[in-house]
C-alpha positions as MATLAB code, in Angstrom:
seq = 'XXXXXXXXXXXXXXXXXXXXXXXXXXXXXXXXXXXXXXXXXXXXXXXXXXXXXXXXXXXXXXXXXXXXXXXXXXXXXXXXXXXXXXXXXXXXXXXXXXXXXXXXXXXXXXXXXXXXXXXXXXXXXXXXXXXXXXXXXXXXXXXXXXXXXXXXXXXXXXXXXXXXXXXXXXXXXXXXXXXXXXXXXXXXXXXXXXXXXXXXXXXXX';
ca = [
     210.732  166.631    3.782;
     207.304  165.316    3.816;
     205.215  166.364    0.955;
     202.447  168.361    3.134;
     205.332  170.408    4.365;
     206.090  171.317    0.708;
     203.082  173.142    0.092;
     203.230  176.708    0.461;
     201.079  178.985    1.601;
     197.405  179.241   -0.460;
     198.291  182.796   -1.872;
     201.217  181.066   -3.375;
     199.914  178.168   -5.065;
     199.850  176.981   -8.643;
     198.342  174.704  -10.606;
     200.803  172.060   -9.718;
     199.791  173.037   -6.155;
     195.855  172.641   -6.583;
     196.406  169.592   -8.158;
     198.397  168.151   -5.216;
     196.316  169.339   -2.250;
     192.847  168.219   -4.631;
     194.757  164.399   -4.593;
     195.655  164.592   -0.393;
     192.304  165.664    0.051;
     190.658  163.033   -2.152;
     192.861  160.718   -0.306;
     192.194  161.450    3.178;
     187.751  161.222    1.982;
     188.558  157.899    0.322;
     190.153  156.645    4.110;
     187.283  158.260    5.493;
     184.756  156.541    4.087;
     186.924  153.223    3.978;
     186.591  153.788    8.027;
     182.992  154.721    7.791;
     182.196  151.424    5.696;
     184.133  149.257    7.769;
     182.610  149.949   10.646;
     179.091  149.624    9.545;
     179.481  146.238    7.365;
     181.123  144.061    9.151;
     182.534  140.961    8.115;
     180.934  137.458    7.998;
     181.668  133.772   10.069;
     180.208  130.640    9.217;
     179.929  127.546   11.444;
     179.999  124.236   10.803;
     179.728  120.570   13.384;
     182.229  117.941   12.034;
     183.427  114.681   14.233;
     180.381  114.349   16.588;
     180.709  111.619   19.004;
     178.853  110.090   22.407;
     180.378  107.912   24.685;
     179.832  106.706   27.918;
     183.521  106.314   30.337;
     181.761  105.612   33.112;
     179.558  103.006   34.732;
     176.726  104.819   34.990;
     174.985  104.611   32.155;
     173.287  107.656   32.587;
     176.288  109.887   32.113;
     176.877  110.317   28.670;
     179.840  112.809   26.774;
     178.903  114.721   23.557;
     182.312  115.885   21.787;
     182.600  117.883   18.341;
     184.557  119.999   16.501;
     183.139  123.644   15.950;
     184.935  125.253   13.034;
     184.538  128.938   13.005;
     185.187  129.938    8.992;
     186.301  134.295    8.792;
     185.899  134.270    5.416;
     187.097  137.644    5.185;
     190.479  138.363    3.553;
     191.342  142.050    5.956;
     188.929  141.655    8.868;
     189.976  139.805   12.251;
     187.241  138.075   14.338;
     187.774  139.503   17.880;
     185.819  136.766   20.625;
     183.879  138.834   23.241;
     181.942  135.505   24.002;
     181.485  132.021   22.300;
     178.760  129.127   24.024;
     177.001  126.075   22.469;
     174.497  124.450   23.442;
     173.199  120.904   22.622;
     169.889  119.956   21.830;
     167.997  116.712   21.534;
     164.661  117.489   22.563;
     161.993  120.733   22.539;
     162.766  120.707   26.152;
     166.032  118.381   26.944;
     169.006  120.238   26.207;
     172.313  120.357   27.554;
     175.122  123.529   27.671;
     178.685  122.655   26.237;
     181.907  123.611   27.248;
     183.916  125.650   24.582;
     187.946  125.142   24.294;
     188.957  128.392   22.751;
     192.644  127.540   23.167;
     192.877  127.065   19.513;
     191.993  130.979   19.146;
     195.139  133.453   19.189;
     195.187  135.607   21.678;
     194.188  134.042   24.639;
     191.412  132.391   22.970;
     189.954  135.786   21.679;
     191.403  136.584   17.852;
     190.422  134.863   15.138;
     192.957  136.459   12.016;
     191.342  136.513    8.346;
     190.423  134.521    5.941;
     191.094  131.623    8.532;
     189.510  128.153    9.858;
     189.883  127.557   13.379;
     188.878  124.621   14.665;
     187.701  124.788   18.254;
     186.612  121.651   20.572;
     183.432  121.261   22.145;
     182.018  118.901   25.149;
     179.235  118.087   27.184;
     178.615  115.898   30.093;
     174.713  115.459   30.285;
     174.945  113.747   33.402;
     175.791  116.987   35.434;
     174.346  119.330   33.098;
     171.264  117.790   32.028;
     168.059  120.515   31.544;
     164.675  119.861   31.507;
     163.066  123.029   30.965;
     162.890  125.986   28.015;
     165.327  128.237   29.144;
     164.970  132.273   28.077;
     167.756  131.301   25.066;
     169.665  134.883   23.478;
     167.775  136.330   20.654;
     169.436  137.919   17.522;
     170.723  141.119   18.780;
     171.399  140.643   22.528;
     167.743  140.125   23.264;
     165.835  137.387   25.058;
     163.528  134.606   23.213;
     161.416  131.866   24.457;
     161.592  129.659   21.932;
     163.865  126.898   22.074;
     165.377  126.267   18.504;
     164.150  122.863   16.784;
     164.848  119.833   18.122;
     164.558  116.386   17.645;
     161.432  114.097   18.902;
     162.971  111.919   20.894;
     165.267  111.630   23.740;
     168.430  110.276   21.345;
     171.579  111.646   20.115;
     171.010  110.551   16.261;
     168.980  114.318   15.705;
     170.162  116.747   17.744;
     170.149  120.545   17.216;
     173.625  122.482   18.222;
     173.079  125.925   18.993;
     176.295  128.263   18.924;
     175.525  132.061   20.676;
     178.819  134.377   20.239;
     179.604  138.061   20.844;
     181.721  139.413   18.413;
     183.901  142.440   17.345;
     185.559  142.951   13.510;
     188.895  144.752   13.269;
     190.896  145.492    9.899;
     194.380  145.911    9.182;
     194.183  149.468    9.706;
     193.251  148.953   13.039;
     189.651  150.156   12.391;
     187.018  148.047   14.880;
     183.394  148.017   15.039;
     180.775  147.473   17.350;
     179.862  144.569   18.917;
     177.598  142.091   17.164;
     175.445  139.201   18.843;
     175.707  135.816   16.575;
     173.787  133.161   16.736;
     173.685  130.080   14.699;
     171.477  126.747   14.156;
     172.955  123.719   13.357;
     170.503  121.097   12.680;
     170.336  117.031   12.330;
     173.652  116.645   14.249;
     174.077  113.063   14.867;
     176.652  112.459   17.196;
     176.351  108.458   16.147;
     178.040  109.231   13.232;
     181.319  111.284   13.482;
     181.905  111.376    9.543;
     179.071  113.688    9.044;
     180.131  117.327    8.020;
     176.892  119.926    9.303;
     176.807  123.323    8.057;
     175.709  125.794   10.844;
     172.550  128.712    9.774;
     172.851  131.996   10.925;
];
């Protein structure tokens, strides 16, 4: 017998009764506002660039391969990342940049769940060769706009100073299955060198 089932009718009740129903409904504000909060403060991911390389594996010597690891950090211990969308992009001038392909194999899920208070480290590569841009491309603004700024970039047409920008779409849900909206996030990682694959970058949001 459940304990809500227990209660008797209102004309019946004691003080052990008002006591009971005061504590169920205290309860059921307390999961209501759990729900609200959750749903309006969502959780936070960091990025950070670790083992960038360049190489060149073919004869043309204008055909060069950017590689690095992307490690998305949920530092939240009851929140799951859920992956709408996850890009990169690789720059290593004001106006020279190239788009990167994401491996979210590594990602439960089909490469969409991220569980919490995890580190998932996701692979990242380039060709510039194929995808090489010359131009300042309309590049996603916080909040699912559009901005014409391209984020800074190194003078220089090298791969010793390059800027790595990572643009995802994002949803939070909690162990109570209680989700939020979706969230645009977009992150700046700056003085990438991809001559040195030792070198640990920490991403800004």
């Amino acid at each position: 017998m459940s304990i809500i089932s227990s209660i008797p009718p209102p004309r019946k009740w004691n003080h052990k009764h008002i006591i009971l129903v005061t504590l169920i409904g205290c309860l059921v504000l307390n999961a209501i506002t759990a729900a609200i909060s959750i749903s309006l403060s969502p959780a936070h991911i960091f990025f950070s660039i670790r083992n960038a390389t360049i190489s060149d594996y073919s004869k043309d010597q204008d055909t060069k391969f950017y590689n690095f690891t992307l490690a998305a950090n949920n530092t939240s211990p009851r929140m799951a990342v859920h992956y709408v969308s996850l890009s990169a992009e690789i720059w290593n001038t004001a106006t020279t940049w190239v788009p990167a392909e994401v491996d979210r194999s590594s990602l439960q899920d089909q490469g969409t769940m991220q569980p919490p208070g995890n580190v998932t480290d996701i692979n990242v590569c380039a060709e510039y060769w194929q995808s090489e841009q010359k131009s300042t491309p309309a590049t996603p603004a916080v909040g699912g706009g559009q901005g014409n700024t391209p984020p800074p970039a190194a003078a220089g047409d090298d791969c010793s100073n390059c800027t790595v920008l990572v643009m995802a779409s994002v949803w939070f849900k909690s162990r109570w299955w209680i989700g939020t909206r979706t969230y645009d996030v977009r992150a700046n990682c700056s003085q990438v060198d991809f001559g040195n694959h030792t070198a640990i970058v920490d991403c800004k949001s």
